[in-house]
SEBA-383762 format. One record per residue (C-alpha): residue number from 1; x, y, z. Coordinates in Angstrom, 1 decimal, decimal comma, always signed. Layout:
<sites>
@num->NUM | x->X | y->Y | z->Z
...
</sites>
This chain:
<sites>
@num->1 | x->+123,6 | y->+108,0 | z->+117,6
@num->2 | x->+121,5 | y->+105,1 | z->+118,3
@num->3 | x->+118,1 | y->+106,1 | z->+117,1
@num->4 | x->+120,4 | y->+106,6 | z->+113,7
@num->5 | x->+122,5 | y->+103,3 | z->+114,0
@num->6 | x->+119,2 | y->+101,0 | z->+114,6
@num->7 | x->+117,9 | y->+102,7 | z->+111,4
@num->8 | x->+120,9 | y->+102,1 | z->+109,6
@num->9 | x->+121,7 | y->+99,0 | z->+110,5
@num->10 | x->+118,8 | y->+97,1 | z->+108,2
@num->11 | x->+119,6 | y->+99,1 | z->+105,1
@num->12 | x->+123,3 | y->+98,5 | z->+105,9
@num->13 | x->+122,7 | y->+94,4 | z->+105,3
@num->14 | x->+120,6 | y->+94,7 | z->+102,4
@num->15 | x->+123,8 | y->+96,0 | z->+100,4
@num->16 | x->+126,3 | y->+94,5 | z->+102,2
@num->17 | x->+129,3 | y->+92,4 | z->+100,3
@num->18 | x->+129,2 | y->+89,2 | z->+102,4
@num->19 | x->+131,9 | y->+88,0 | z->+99,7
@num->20 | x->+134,2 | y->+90,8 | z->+100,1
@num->21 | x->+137,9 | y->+90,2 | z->+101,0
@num->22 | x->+138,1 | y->+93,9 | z->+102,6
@num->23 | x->+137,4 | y->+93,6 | z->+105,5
@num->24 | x->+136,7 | y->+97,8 | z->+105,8
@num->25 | x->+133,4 | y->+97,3 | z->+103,6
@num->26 | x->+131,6 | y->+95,4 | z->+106,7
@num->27 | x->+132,4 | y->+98,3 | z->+108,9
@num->28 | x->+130,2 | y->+101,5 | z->+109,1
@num->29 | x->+132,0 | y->+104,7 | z->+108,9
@num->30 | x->+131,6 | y->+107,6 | z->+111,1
@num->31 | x->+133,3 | y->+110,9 | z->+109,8
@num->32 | x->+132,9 | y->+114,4 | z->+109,9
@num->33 | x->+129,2 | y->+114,2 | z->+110,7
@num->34 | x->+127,9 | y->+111,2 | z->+108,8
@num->35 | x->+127,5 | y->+107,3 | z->+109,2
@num->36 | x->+128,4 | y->+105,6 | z->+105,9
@num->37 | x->+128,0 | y->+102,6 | z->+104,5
@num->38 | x->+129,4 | y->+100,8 | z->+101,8
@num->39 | x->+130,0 | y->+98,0 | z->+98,5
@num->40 | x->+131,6 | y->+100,0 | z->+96,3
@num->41 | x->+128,5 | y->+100,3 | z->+94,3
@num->42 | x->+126,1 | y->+101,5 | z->+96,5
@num->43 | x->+126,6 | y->+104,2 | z->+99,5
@num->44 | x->+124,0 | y->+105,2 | z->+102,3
@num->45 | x->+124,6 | y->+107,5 | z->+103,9
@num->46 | x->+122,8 | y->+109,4 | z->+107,5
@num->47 | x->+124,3 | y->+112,6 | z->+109,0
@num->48 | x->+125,0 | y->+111,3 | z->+112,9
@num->49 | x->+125,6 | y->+114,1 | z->+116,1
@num->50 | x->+128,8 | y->+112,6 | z->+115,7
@num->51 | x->+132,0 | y->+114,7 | z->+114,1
@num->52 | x->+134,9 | y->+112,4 | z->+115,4
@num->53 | x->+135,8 | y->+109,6 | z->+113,0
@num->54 | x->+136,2 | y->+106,0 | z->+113,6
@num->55 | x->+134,7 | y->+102,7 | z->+112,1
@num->56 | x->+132,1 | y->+100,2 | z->+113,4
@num->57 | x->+131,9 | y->+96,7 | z->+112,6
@num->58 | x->+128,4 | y->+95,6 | z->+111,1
@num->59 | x->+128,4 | y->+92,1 | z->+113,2
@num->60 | x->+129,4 | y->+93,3 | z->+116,3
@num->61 | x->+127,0 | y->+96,4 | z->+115,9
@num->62 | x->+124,4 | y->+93,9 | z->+115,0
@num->63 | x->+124,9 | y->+92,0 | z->+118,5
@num->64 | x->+124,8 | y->+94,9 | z->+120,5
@num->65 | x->+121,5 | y->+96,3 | z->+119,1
@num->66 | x->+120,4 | y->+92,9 | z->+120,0
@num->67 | x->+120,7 | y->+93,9 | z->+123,6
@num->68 | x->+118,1 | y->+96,4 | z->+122,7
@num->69 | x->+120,3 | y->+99,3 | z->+124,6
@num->70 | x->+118,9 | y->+102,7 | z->+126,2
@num->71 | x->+121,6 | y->+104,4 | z->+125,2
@num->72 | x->+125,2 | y->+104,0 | z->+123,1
@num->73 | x->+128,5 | y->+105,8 | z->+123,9
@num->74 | x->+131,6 | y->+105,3 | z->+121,8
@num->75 | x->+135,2 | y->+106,3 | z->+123,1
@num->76 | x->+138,0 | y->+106,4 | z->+120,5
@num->77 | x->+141,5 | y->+106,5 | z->+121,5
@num->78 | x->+144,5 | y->+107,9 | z->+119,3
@num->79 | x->+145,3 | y->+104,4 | z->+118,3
@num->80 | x->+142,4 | y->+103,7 | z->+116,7
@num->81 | x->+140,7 | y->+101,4 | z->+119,1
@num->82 | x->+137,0 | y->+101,7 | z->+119,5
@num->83 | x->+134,6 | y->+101,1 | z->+122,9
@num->84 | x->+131,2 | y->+100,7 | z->+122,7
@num->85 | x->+130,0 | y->+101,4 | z->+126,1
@num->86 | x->+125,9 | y->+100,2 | z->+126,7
@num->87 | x->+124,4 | y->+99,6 | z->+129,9
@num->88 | x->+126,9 | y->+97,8 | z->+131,9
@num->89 | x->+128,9 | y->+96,4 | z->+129,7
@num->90 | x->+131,8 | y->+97,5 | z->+127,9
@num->91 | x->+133,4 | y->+95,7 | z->+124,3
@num->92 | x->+136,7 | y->+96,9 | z->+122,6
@num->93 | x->+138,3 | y->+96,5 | z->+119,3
@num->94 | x->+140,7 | y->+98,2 | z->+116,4
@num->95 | x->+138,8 | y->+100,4 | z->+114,1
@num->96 | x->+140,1 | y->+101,4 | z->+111,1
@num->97 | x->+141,7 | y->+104,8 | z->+109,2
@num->98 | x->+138,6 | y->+105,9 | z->+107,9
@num->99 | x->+141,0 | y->+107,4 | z->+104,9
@num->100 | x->+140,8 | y->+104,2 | z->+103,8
@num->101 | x->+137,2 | y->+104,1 | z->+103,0
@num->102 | x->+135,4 | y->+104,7 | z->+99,9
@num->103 | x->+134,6 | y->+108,3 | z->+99,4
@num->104 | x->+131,4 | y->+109,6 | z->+98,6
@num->105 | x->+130,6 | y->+111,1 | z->+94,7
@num->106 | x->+132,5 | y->+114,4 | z->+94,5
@num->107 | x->+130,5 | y->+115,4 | z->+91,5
@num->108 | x->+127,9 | y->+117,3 | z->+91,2
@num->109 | x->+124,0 | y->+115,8 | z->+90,9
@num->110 | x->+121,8 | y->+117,3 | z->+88,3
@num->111 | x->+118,4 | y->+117,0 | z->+90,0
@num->112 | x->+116,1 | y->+114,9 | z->+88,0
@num->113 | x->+112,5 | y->+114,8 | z->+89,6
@num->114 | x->+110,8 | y->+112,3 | z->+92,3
@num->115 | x->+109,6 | y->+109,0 | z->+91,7
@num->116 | x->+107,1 | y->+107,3 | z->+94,1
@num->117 | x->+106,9 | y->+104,0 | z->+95,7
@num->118 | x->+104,9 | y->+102,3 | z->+92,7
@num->119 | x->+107,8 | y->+103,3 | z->+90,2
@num->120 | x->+110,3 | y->+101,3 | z->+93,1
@num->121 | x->+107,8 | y->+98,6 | z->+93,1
@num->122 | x->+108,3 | y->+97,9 | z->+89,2
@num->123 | x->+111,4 | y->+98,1 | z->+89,1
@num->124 | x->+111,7 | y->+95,6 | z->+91,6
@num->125 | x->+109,7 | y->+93,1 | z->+90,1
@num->126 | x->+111,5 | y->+94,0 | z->+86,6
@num->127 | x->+114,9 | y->+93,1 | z->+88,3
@num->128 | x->+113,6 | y->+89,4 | z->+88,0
@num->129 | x->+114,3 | y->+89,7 | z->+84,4
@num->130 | x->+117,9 | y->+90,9 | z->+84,1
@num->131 | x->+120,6 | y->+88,9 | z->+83,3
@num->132 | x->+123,6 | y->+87,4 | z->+86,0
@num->133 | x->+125,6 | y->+87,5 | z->+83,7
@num->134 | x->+128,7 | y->+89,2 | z->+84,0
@num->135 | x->+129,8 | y->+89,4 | z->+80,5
@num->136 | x->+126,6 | y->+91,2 | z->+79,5
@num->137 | x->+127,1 | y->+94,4 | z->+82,6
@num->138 | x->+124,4 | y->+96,3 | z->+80,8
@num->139 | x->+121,8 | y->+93,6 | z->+81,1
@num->140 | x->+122,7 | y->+93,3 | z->+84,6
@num->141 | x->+120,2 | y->+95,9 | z->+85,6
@num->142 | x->+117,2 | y->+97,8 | z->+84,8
@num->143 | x->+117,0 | y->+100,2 | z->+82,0
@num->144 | x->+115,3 | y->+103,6 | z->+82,6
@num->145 | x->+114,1 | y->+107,0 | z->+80,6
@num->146 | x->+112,8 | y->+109,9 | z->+81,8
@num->147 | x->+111,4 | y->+111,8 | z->+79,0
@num->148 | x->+108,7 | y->+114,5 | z->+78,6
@num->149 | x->+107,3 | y->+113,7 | z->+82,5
@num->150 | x->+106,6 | y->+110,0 | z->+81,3
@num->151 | x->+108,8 | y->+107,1 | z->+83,0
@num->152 | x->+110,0 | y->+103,8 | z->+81,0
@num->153 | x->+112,0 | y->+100,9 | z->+82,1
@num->154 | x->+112,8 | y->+97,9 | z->+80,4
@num->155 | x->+114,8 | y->+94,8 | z->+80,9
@num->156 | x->+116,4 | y->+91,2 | z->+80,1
@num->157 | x->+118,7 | y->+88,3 | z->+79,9
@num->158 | x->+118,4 | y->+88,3 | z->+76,5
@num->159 | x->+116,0 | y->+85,7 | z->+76,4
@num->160 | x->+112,6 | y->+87,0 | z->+78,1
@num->161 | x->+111,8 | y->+91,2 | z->+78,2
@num->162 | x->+110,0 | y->+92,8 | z->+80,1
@num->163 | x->+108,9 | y->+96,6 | z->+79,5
@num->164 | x->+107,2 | y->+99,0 | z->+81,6
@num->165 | x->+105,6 | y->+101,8 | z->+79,7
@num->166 | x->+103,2 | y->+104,9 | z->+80,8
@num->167 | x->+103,9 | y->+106,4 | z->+84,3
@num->168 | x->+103,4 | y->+109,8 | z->+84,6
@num->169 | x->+106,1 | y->+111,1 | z->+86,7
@num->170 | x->+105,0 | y->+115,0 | z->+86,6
@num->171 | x->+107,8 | y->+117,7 | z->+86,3
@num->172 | x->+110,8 | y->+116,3 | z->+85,6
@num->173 | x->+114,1 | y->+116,3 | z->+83,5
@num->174 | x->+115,1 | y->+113,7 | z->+80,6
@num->175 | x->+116,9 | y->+110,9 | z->+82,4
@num->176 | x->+118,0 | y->+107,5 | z->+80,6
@num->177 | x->+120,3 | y->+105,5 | z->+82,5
@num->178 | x->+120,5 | y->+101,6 | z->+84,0
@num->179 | x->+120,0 | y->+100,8 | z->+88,0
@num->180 | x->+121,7 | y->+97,6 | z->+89,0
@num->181 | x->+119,4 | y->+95,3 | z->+90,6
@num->182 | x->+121,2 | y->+94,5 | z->+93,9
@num->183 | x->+120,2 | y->+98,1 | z->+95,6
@num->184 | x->+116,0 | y->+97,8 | z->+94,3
@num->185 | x->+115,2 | y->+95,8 | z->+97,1
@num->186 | x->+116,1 | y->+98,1 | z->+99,0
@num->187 | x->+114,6 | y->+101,2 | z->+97,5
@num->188 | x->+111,4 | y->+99,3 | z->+97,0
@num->189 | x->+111,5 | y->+98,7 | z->+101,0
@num->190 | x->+112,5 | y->+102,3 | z->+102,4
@num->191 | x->+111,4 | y->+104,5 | z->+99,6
@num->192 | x->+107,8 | y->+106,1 | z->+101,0
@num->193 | x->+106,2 | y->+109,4 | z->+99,8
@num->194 | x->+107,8 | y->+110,9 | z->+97,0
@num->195 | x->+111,5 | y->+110,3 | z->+96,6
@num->196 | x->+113,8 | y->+112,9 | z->+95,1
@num->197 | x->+116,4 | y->+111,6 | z->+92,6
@num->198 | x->+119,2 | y->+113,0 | z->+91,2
@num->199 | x->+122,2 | y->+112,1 | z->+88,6
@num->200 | x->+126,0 | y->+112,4 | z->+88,1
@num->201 | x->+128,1 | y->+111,4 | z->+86,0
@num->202 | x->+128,4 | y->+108,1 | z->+87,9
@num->203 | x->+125,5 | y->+108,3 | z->+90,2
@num->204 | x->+122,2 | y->+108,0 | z->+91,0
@num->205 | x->+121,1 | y->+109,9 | z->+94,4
@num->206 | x->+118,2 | y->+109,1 | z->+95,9
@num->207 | x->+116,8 | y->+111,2 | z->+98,8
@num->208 | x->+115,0 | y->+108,5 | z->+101,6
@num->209 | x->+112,7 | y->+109,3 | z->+104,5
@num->210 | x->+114,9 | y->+110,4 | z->+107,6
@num->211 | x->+117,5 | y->+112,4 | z->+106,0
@num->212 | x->+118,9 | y->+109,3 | z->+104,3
@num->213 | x->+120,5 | y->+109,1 | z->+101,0
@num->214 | x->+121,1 | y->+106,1 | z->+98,9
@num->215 | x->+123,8 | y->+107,0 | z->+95,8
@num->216 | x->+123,7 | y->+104,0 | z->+93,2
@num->217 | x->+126,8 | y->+103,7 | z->+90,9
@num->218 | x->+125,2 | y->+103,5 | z->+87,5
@num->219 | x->+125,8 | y->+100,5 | z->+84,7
@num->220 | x->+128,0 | y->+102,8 | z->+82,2
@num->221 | x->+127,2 | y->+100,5 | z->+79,1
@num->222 | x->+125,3 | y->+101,1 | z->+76,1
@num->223 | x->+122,0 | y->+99,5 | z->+76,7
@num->224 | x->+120,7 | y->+97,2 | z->+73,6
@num->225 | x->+118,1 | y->+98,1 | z->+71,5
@num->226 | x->+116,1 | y->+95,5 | z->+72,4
@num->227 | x->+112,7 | y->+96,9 | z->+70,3
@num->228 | x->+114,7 | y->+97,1 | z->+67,2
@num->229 | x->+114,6 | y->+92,9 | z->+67,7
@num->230 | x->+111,1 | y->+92,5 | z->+68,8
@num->231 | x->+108,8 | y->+92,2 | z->+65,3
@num->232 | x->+106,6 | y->+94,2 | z->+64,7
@num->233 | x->+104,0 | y->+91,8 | z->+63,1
@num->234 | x->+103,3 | y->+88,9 | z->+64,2
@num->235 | x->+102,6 | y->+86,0 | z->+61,9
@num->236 | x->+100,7 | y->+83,5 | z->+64,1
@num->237 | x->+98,9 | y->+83,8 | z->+67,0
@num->238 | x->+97,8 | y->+81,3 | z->+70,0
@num->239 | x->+94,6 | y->+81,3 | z->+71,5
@num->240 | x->+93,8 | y->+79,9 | z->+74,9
@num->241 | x->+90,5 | y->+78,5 | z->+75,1
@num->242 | x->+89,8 | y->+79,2 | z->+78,6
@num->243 | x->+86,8 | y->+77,0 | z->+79,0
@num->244 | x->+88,8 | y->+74,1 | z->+77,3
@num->245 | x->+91,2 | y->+74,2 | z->+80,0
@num->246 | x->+89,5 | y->+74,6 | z->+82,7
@num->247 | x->+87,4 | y->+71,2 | z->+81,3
@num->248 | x->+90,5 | y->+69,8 | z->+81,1
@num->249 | x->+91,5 | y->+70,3 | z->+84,5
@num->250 | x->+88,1 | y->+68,9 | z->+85,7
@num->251 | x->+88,1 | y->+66,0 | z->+83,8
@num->252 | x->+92,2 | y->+65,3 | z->+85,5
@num->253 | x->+90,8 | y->+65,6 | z->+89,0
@num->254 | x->+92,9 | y->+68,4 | z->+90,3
@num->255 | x->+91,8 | y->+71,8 | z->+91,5
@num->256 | x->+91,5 | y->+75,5 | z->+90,5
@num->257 | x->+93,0 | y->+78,1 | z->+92,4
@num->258 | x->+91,0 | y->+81,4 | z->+91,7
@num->259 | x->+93,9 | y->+84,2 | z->+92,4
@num->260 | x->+91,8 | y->+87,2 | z->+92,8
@num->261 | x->+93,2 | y->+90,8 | z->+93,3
@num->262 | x->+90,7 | y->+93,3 | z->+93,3
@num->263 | x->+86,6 | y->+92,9 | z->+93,5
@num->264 | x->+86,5 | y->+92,1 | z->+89,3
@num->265 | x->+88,5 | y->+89,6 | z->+89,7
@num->266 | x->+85,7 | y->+88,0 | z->+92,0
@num->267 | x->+82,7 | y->+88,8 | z->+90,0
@num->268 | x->+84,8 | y->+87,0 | z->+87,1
@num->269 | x->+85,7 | y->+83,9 | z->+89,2
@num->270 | x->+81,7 | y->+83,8 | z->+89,8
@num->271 | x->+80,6 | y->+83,6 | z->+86,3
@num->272 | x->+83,1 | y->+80,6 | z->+85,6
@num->273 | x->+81,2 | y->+79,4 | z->+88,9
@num->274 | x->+78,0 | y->+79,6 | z->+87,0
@num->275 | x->+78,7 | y->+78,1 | z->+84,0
@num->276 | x->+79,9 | y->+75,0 | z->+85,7
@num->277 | x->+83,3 | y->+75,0 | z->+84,7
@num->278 | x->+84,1 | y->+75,0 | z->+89,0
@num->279 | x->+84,0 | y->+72,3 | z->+90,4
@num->280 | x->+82,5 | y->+72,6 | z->+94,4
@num->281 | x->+83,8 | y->+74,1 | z->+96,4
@num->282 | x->+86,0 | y->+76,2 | z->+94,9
@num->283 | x->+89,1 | y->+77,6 | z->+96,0
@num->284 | x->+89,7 | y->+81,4 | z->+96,2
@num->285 | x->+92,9 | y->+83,0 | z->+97,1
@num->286 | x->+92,4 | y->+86,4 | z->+98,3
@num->287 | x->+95,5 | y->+88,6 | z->+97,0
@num->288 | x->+96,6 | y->+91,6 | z->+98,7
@num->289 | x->+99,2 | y->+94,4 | z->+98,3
@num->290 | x->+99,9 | y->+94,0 | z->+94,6
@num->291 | x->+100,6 | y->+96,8 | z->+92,8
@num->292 | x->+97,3 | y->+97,9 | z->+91,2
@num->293 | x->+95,4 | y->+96,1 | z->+93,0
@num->294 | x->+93,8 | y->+95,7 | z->+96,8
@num->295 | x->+96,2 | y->+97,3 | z->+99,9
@num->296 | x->+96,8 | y->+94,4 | z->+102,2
@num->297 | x->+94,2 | y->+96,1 | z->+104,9
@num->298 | x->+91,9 | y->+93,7 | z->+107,0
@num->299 | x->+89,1 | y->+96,3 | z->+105,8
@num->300 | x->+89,9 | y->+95,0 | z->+101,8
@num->301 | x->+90,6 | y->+91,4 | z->+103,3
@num->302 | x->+86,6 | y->+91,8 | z->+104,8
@num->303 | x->+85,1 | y->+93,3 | z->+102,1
@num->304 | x->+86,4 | y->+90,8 | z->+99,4
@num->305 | x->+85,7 | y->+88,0 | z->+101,6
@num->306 | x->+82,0 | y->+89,2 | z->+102,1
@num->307 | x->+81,7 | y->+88,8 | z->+98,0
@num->308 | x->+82,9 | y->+85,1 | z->+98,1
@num->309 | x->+80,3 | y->+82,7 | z->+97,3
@num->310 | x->+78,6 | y->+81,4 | z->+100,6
@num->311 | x->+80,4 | y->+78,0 | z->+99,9
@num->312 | x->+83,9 | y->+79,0 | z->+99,1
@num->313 | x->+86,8 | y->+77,6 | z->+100,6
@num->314 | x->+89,7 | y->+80,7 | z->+100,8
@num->315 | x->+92,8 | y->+82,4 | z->+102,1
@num->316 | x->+94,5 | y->+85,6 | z->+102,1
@num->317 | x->+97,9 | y->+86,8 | z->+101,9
@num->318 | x->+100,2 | y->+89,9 | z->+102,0
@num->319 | x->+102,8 | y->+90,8 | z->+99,9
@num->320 | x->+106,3 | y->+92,0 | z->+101,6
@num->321 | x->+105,1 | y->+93,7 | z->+104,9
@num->322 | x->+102,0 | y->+92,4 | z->+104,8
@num->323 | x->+102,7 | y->+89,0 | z->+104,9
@num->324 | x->+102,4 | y->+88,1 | z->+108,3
@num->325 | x->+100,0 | y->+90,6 | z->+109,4
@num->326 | x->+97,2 | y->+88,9 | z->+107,0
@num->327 | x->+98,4 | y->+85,3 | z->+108,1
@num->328 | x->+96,6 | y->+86,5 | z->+111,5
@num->329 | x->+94,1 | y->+88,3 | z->+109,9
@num->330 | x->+93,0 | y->+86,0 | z->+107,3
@num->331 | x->+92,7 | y->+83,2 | z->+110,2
@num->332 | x->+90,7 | y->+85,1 | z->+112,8
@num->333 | x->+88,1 | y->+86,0 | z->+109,6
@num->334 | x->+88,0 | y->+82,2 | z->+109,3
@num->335 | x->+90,5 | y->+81,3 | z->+105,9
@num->336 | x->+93,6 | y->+79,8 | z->+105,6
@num->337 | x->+97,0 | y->+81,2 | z->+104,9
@num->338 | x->+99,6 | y->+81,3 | z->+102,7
@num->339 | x->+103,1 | y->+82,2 | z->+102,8
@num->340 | x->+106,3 | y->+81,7 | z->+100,5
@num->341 | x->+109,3 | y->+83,4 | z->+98,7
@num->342 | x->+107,0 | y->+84,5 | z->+96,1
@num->343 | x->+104,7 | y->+87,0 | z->+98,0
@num->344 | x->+107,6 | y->+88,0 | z->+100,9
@num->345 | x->+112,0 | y->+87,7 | z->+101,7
@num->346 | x->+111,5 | y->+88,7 | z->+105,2
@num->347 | x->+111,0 | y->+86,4 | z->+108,8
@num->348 | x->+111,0 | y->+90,4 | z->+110,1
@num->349 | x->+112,0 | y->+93,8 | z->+109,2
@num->350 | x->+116,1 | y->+93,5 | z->+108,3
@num->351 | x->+116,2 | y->+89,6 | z->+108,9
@num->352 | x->+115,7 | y->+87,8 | z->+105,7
@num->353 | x->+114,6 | y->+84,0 | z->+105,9
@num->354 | x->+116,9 | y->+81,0 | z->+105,2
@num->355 | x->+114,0 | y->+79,2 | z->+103,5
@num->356 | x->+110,4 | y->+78,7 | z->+102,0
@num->357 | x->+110,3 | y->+76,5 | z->+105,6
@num->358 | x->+111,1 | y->+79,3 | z->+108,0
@num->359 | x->+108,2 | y->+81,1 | z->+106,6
@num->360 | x->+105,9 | y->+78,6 | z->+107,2
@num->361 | x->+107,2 | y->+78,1 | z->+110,5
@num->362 | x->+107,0 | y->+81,1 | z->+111,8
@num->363 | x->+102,9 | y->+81,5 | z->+109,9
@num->364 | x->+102,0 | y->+77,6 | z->+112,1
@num->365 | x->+103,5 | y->+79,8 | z->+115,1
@num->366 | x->+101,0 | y->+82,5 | z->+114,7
@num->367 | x->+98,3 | y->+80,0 | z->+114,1
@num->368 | x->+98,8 | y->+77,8 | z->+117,4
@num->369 | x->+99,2 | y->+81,4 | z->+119,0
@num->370 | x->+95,6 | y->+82,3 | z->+118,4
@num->371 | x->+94,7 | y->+78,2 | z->+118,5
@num->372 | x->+93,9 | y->+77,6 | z->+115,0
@num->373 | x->+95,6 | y->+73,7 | z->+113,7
@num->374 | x->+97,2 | y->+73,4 | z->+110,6
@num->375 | x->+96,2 | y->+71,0 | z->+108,2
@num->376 | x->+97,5 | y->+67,7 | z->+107,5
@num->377 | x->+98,1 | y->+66,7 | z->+103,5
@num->378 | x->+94,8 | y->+64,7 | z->+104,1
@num->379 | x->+93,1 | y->+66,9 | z->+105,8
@num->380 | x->+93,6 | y->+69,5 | z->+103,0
@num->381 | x->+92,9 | y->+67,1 | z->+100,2
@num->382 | x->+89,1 | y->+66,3 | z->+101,7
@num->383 | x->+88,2 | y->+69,7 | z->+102,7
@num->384 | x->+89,2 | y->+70,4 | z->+99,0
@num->385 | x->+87,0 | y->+67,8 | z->+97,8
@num->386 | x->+89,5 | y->+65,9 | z->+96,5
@num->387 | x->+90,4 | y->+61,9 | z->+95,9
@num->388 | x->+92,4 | y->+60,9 | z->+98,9
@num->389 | x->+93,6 | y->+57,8 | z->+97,1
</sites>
């Protein structure tokens, strides 16, 4: 039961309903076998050794794992109160009838294939693009087809789209339906391997590592036909003139980042190097664990930093798990770091940050840990080479 619970746990707070007036939907459920977990739109779900039922709060069960337990022992009394025995001490209080929670689907799932981690991953960053708005419910999540073993998604507020075309998801049955968003972070976190996925008439089912399964209530709304709106020709056009810009930005004083996320990406950043349009020395910001581009490994981290030009000034970051891993790395290889709400949610695995300034706090901590100094705003702007005035 605890092994199960501890692995439970950090799902159970990615979809919980902090908002919720029931109080039953921030309580686990144990019944006939399995631990549940609730919002009404989402349900996880983890067979336990474990066929009594009773409920579990998630804050309290939060405060106990804290204690980092050996073992957990639960007593349940005919009035519904629950004990949590660990170690020596003992903590009491009224669970509830678990009739009273949400059931699980009753209808049957139609299997539809398995998607892997890189199909989580767009739809993940595709969630960015729905709409929060409650009066449009079928731009509130991400639109997917399944058709002919190819896998499409689209979405959008109505204002920006974004459309994901050309994924070759293998054998698999004709699927069109739309994901909410809330549950994708989660999916994009857990889901490893090749997940299996199923449909109901409500539901999606999705088959996790560790005999977990994640069932999704699905948007039942007509989703807009957003090509029929997009022209087909186009009657102008806008060029960019890279070199222009890049002039431009000279001439202002300011700096060029070079974002580079693979090895082309360097050999490009080189050329504009060559032809002047850089400024010394330039900046390179080594990207890792994009999809499509270079795993966030310190073996990719060493090999791209071996192809920076000998004067380069640079950092490295993760994305997601990777964040704070390459912090370390990128310093001990001599670059500086990065971190933010753009490249990762997470001060550790289950406990989101607060803010952009926990991150960073917790990225000086590993730096003074292996006694590297941050920068000052001064400091940064000379080693950049830039006016100080």
């Amino acid at each position: 039961m605890l092994t199960t619970l501890q692995r439970l746990l950090p799902m159970a707070e990615k979809i919980i309903d902090r908002r919720s007036s029931l109080p039953i939907l921030k309580h686990i459920c144990i019944t006939d076998g399995r631990a549940m977990f609730t919002d009404l739109e989402s349900i996880l779900m983890m067979p336990v050794p474990d066929t009594r039922s009773f409920t579990i709060p998630v804050g309290l069960l939060k405060k106990v794992l804290a204690a980092k337990p050996e073992s957990l022992q639960f007593l349940v009394d005919d009035k519904k109160m629950v004990s949590i025995l660990y170690g020596d001490k003992l903590v009491t209080y009224p669970g509830y009838d678990v009739d009273e929670y949400p059931l699980l689907p009753k209808e049957a799932f139609e299997p539809k294939g398995t998607w892997n981690w890189d199909i989580f991953n767009v739809l993940l960053t595709q969630s960015a693009y729905c709409s929060k708005d409650g009066l449009k419910p079928a731009l509130n999540g991400v639109h997917v087809v399944q058709e002919d073993g190819q896998f499409k998604s689209e979405s959008t507020d109505g204002h920006a789209l974004r459309i994901q075309n050309g994924i070759d998801v293998g054998k698999s049955k004709a699927l069109d339906s739309i994901i909410p968003t809330k549950p994708l972070a989660l999916l994009a976190r857990v889901a490893r391997g090749n997940t299996k996925i199923g449909l109901s008439d409500t539901h999606l089912s999705f088959s996790l590592p560790g005999d977990v399964t994640l069932y999704v209530r699905t948007i039942n709304e007509p989703y807009p036909a957003v090509m029929d709106v997009v022209p087909k020709k186009f009657t102008g056009e806008a060029l960019l003139d890279r070199d222009k810009v890049l002039a431009l930005i000279k001439a202002a004083g300011t700096k060029v980042e070079l974002e580079v996320f693979d090895m082309g990406h360097v050999e490009i950043a080189k050329h504009l190097i060559a032809k002047g349009l850089i400024d010394p020395p330039p900046v390179f910001q080594l990207c890792l664990g994009i999809a499509w581009g270079m795993p966030a490994t310190p073996a990719n981290m060493l090999f791209m930093k071996t192809a920076l030009p000998q004067d380069a000034i640079w950092a490295g970051f993760g994305v997601g798990p990777g964040s704070f891993p390459m912090v370390a790395q990128s310093a001990l290889m001599g670059g500086n770091v990065r971190v933010g709400f753009e490249d990762n949610f997470y001060l550790s695995r289950g406990v989101p940050a607060k803010s952009n300034a926990q991150l960073v706090e917790k990225a000086v901590h590993i730096l003074k840990a292996l006694d590297k100094k941050p920068a000052t705003a001064r400091e940064t702007r000379e080693i950049l080479n830039l006016s100080t005035e």
